[in-house]
N, C-alpha and C positions, 0 to 999 in steps of 0.2 A: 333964287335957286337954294334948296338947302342941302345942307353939310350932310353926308350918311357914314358914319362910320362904320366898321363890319372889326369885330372879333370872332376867334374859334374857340369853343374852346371843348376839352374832352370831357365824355360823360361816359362809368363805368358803362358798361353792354349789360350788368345783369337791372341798371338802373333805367333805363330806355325805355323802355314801355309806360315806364311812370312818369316820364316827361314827357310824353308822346300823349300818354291818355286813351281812356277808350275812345275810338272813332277821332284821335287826335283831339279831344277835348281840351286837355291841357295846355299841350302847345298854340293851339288856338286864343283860349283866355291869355296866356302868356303875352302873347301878339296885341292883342287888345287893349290889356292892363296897361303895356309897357309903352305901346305904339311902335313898334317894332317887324321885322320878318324874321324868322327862324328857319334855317334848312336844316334838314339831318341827314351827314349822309351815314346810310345805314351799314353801307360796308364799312369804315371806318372808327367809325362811334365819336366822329367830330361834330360841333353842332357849332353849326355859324349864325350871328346872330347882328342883324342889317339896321342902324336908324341914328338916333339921338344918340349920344353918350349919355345923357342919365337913364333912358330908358334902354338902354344895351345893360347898364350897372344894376337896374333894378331886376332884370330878367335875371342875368345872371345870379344873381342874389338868389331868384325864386327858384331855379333850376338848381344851386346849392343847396335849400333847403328842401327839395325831394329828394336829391343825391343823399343827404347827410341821413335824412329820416329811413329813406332803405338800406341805406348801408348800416344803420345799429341795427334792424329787426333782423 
């Protein structure tokens, strides 16, 4: 059996579409890369994220670094 951990964590609202991706493109490689699940809920703007601990840490990671790059433009 393995271990799944699950963090939330927030992502601005004007940022969401860019972790989402067109047709959820994004969040999909997300899932891939990391080996993970991602939920969004969209009322909220919390994005839960289901698997390994380094592959939760690496998403996160990648989801900070869309956060940080729309937030300066």
């Amino acid at each position: 059996m393995v271990d799944l951990d699950e963090k939330s964590i927030s992502v601005p609202e004007h940022c969401r579409p860019y972790v989402i991706g067109k047709g959820g493109s994004s969040i999909r490689r997300i899932e891939s890369q990391c080996d993970i699940s991602i939920d969004v809920d969209r009322t909220g703007g919390r994005i839960t994220l289901t698997g390994g601990a380094s592959g939760i840490a690496e998403a996160e990671a990648l989801i900070g670094i869309i956060v940080d790059t729309e937030t300066v433009e």
